[in-house]
C-alpha positions in Angstrom: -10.7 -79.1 97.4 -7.9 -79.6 99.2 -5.5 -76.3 100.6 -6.2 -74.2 98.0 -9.2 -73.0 99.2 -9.9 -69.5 96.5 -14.1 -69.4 97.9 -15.5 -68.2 100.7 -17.7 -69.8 102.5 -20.6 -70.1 100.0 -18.5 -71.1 97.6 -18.5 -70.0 93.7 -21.5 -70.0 92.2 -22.9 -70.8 88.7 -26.6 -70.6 88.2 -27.9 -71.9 85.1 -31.8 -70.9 84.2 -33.4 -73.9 82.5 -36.0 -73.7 80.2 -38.9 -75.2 82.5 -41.3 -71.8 82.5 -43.7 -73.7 80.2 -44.0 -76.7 82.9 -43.8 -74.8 86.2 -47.3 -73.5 87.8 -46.9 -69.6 88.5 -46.4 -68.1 91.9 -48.7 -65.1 90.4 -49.6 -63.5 87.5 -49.3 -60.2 89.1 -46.9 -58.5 91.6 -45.4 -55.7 92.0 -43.9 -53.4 89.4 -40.1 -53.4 89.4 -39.7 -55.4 92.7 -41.7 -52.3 94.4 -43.8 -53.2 97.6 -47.8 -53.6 97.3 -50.1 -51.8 99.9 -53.1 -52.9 100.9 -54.6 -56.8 101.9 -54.3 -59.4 99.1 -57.1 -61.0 97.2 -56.9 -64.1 99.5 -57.0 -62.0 102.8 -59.8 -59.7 101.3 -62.3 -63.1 100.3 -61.5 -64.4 104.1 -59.9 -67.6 103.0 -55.9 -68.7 104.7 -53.0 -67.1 102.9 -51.2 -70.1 102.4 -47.2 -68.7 102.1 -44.5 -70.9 100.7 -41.1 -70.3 102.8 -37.5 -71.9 101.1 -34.4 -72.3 103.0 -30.9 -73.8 102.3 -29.4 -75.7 105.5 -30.2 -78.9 106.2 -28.9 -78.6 110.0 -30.9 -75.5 110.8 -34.3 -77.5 110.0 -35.4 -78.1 113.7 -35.3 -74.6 114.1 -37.0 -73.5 111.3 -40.2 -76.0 111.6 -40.6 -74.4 115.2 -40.1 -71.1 114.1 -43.2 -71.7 111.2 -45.5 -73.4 113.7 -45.1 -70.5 115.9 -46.4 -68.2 113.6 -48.8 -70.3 112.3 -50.4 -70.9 115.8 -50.5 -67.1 116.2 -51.5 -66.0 112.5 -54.7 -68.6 112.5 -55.5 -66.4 108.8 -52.1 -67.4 107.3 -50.0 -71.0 107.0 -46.2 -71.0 106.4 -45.2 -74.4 105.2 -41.3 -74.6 105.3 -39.7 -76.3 102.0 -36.2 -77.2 102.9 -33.9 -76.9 99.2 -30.5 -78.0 100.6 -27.4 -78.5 98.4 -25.1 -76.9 95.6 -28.5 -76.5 93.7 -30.0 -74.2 95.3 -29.7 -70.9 93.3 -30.0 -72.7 90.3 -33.3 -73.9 91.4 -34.3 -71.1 92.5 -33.3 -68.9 90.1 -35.3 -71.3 87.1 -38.6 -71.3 89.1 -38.5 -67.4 89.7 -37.7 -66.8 85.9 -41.3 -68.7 85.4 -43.1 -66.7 87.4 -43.1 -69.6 90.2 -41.1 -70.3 93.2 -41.4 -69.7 96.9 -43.0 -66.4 98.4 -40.1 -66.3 101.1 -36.6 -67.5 100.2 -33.1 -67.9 102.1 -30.6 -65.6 100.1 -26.9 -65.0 100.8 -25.5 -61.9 100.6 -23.1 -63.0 97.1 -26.1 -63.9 95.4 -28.3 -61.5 96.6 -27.2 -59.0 93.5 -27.6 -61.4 90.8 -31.7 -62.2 91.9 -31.9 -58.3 93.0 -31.1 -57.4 89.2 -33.6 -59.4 87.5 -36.2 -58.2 89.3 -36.9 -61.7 91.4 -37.2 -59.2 94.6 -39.5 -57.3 96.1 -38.0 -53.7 98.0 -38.9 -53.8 101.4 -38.8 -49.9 101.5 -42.5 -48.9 102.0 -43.1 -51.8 104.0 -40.7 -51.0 106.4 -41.9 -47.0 106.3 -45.6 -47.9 106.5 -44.7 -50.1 110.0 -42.2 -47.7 111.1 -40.1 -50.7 111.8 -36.5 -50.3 112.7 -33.7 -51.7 110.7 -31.3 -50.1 113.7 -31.4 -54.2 115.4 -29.0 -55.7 113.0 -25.5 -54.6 112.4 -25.1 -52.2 109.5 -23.6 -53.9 107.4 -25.4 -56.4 107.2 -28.1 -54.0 106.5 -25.8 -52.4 103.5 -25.0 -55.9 102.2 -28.9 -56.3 101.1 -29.1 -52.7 100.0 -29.5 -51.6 96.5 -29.8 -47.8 94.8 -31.1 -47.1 98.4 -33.6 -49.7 98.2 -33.5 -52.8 101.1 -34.5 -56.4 100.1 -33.2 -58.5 102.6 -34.2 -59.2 106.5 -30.9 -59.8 108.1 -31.3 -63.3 109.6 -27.7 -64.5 110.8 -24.2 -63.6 110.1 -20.7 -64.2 110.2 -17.3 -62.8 110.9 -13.7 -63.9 111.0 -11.4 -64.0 113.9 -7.9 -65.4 114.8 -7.5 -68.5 116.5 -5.0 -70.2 118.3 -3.8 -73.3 120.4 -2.7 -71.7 123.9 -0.8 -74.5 124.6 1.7 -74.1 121.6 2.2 -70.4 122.8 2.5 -70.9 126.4 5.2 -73.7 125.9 7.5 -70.7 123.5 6.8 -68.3 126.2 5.0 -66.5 123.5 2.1 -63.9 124.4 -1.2 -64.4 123.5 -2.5 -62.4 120.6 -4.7 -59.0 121.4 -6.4 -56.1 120.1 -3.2 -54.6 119.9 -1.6 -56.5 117.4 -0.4 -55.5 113.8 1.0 -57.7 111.2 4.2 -57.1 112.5 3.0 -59.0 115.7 1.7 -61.9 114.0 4.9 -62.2 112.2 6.9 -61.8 115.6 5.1 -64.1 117.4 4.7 -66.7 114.1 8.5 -66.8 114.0 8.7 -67.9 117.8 6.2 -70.6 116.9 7.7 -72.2 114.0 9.9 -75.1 114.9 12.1 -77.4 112.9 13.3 -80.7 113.3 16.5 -82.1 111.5 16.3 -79.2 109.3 11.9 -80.2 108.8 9.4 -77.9 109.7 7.1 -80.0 112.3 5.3 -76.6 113.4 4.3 -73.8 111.9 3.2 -70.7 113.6 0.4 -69.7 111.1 -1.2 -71.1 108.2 -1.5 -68.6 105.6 -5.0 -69.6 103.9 -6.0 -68.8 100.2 -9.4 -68.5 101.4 -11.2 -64.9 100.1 -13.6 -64.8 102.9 -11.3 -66.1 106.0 -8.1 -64.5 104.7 -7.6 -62.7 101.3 -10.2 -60.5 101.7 -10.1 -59.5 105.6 -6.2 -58.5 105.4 -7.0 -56.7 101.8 -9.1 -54.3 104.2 -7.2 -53.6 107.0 -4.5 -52.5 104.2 -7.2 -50.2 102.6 -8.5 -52.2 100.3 -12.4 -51.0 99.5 -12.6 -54.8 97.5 -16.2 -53.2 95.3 -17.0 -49.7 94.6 -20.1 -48.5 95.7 -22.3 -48.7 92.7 -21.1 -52.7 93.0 -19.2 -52.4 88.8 -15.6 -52.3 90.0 -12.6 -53.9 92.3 -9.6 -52.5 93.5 -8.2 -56.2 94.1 -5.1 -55.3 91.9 -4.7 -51.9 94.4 -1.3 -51.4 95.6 -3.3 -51.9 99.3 -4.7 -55.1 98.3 -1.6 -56.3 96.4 0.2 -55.5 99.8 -1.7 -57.9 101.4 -1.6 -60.6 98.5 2.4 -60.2 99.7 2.0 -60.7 103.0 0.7 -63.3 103.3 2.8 -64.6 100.3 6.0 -64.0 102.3 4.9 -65.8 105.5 4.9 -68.9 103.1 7.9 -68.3 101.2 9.7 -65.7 102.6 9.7 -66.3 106.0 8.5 -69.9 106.0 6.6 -69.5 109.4 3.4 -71.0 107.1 3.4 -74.1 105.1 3.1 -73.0 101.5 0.3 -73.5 99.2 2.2 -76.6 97.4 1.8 -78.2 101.0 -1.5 -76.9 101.3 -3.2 -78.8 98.2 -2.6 -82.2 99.9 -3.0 -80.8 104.0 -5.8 -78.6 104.3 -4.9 -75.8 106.8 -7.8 -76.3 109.3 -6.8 -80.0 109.9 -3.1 -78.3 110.4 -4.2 -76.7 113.0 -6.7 -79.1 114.5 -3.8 -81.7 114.7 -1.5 -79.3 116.6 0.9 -78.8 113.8 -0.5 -74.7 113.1 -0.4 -72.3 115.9 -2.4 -69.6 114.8 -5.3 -69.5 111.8 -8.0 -67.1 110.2 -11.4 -68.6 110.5 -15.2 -67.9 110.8 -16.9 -67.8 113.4 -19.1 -70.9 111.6 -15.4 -72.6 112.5 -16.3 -71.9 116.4 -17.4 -75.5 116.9 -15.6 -77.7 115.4 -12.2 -76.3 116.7 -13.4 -76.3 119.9 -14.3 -80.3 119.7 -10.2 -81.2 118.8 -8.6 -78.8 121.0 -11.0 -78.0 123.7 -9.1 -76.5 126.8 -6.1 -75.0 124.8 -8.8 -73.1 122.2 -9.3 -69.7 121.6 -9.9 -66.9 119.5 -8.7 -63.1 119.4 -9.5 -60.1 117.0 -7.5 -59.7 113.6 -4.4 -58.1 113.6 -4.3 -54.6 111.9 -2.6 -52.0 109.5 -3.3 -49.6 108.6 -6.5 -50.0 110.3 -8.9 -52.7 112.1 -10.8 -54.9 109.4 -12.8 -57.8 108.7 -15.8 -59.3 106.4 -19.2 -60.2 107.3 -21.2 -62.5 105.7 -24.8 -63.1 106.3 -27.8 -64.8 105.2 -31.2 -62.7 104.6 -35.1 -63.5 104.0 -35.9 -61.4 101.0 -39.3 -61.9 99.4 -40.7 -62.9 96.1 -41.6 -60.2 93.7 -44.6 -62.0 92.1 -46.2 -63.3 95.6 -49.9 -63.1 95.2 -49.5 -62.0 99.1 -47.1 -59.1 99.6 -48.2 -58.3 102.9 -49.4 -61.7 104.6 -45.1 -62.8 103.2 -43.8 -59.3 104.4 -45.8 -60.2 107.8 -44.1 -63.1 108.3 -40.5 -61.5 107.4 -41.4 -58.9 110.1 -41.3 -62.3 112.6 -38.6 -64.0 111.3 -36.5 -60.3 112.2 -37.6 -60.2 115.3 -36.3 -60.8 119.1 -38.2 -63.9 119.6 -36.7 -65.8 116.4 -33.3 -64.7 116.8 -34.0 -65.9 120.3 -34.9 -69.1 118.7 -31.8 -69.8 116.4 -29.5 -68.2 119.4 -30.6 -71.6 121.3 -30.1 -74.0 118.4 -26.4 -72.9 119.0 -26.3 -72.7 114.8 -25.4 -69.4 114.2 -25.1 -66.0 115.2 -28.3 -64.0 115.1 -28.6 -60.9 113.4 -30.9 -59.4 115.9 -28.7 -57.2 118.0 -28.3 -58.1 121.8 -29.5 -61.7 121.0 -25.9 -63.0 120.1 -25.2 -63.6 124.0 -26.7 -67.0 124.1 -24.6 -67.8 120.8 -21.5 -66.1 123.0 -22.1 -68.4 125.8 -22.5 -71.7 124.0 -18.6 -72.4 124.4 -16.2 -71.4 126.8 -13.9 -69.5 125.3 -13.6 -66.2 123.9 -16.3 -66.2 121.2 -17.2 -62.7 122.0 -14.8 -61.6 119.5 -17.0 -62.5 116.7 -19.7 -59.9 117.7 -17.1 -57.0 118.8 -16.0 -57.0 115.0 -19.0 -56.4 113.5 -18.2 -52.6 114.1 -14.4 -52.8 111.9 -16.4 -55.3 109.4 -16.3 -54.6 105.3 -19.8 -56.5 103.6 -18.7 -59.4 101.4 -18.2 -58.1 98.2 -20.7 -58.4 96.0 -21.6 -57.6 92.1 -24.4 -57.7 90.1 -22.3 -60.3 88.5 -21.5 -63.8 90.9 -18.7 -64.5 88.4 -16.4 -61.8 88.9 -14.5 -63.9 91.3 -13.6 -66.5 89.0 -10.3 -64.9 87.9 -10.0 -63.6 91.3 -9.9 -67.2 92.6 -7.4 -68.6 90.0 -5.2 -65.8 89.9 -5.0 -66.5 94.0 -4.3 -70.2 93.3 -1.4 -69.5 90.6 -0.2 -66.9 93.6 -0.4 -69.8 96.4 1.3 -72.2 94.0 4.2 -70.0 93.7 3.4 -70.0 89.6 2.8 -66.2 89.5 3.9 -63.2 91.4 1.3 -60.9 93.9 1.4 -57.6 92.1 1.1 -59.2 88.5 -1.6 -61.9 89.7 -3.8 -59.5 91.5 -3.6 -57.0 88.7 -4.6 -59.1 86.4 -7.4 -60.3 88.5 -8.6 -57.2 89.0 -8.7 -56.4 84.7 -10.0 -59.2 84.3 -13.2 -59.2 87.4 -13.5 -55.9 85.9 -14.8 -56.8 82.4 -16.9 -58.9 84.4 -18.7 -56.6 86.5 -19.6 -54.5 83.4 -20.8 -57.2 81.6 -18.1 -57.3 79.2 
């Protein structure tokens, strides 16, 4: 959608429930009460016969992976068969939502952590909370919050499968030729401005470099600089923002100025037609925000004179993770054969799995080194700022972000000012979240 890029990596969502109950056969007539966990076998593991478990995921390039990872179990869980159903595309939630409205649907499903809430709320998902107590199994292997991102009124619903976090890069080779030092763990905004300054060079009175590229992406920028100003983004019952905060708004500025104040980042105006990750790709952007899902790609156009640092700070260290979690269908007729094979997909030997498809990060703690190694440069990074990282902000409510994404693109577009913008975002998510 060109440089104004207002979504995250998931992008906005709208899910639309369809009428289709009627015409769609039902995962079970029973389950669990109020998404509560079931003890005891299932009626299928009680008569002797397979539990046959239906497992739904979202990413076409991770399907290699996934097929290996269900024949594994399978060929050690002879009394239960996983068949993996791969629902890739802008679809999915939609999908997914309309089958589990009719009772239907998968008994294992891919969830994100912005639309966890809105399938959480209806009652789609089953609390892992006894499960977990009756197994005594440790939720201590996966960053926290991650953990906290699929957490609920104290109830869990999600097995932390991979994640992601933002970091800084930048082309070496610009900075060594301005004599300018590399960025660190010690730098504050007032750095990145510094050393952005050095970087920008002009031509005939035309900017032909930039030394940052000031994104309008919440994820990989808004967000992460809101928190190191001391911005909370969602309170903790999930109802309210503090976008339009004076510590968010002072971010919102910030990275307004380095546009068109200080003009060491092409603007948003420039932005609509030259995306800022091609900027920098191409040489023509020293330093960018990006995910760690970014790790790849950069590396392929700039090899040698990549690599990545830690964000710069305020008023303290901050970041946003993002993850994807296996949560499990309320209304499976097989609580425990589905929570069995959650228990696998959380462990060592599949984040061991997905570390060595080089996809993504693994959740599983001390199983990111492979991912670490797969490039060489600094990817570490990634994993050290899981400790500083904020949860992507979620509500019951996907929509809240609406006005928060225009408001940003009237900001970007130099049509609105910071303060007035993110206030009225903030009003406006507000009414959202409560269901106003």
């Amino acid at each position: 959608m060109g440089g104004i890029q207002v979504k995250g990596k998931t992008g906005w969502r709208v899910i639309v429930v369809s009428c289709l109950a009627c015409s769609l056969a039902a995962c079970s007539s029973g389950g669990t009460k109020d998404g509560d966990s079931a003890n005891g076998p299932s009626s299928s593991a009680a008569s002797g016969k397979k539990v046959q478990l239906k497992w739904w995921y979202a990413d076409s390039k991770q399907q290699d992976v996934i097929e290996k990872i269900a024949q594994k179990f399978n060929d050690d869980h002879p009394n239960i068969k996983v068949t993996a159903e791969m629902n890739a595309g802008s679809q999915y939630y939609t999908k997914l939502q309309t089958v589990l409205a009719a009772n239907s649907g998968p008994d294992i499903m891919w969830m994100d952590g912005p639309d966890f809430p809105k399938f959480q709320s209806k009652g789609f998902l089953l609390a892992y909370n006894d499960l977990i107590k009756k197994d005594n199994f440790s939720m201590d292997n996966y960053p926290k919050s991650l953990v906290d991102l699929y957490s609920i009124d104290g109830k869990m619903y999600g097995m932390p499968k991979d994640f992601d976090t933002i970091g800084l890069y930048y082309n070496k080779e610009l900075f060594d030729k301005e004599n300018v030092k590399y960025p660190d763990a010690s730098w504050t905004w007032n750095d990145l401005l510094a050393a952005a300054k050095k970087l920008t060079l002009q031509e005939g009175g035309k900017t032909v470099q930039w030394g940052f590229a000031a994104m309008s992406n919440t994820q990989e920028s808004i967000y992460p600089f809101m928190v190191q100003n001391g911005a909370k983004l969602v309170s903790a019952d999930k109802k309210t923002t503090d976008i339009g905060s004076d510590n968010a708004v002072g971010a919102v500025q910030f990275l307004y100025d380095l546009m068109y104040k200080e003009k060491v980042s092409p603007d948003g105006k420039y932005m609509i037609d030259n995306k800022p990750g091609p900027l920098f790709k191409s040489g023509k952007v020293a330093m960018i925000t990006g995910g760690s899902w970014n790790a790849r790609s950069y590396y392929d156009a700039l090899k040698e004179k990549l690599d990545v640092a830690v964000l710069p700070k305020q008023k303290q260290e901050g970041n946003i993770i993002h993850g994807i979690g296996w949560t499990i269908n309320a209304k499976t007729k097989n609580p425990n054969e589905a929570w069995e094979f959650v228990k696998w997909l959380g462990s060592k030997d599949v984040a061991m799995m997905q570390a060595n498809a080089g996809a993504v990060i693994p959740a599983f703690n001390g199983t990111q080194d492979t991912w670490v190694k797969s490039l060489p440069y600094n990817l570490k990074v990634f994993i050290d700022m899981t400790k500083s990282s904020t949860p992507y902000p979620i509500s019951n409510n996907v929509e809240w972000e609406d006005p928060v994404g225009a408001h940003i693109s009237n900001i970007w577009l130099d049509k609105e000012k910071a303060a007035d913008g993110m206030k009225a975002a903030q009003n406006e998510a507000n009414k959202i979240m409560a269901g106003n």
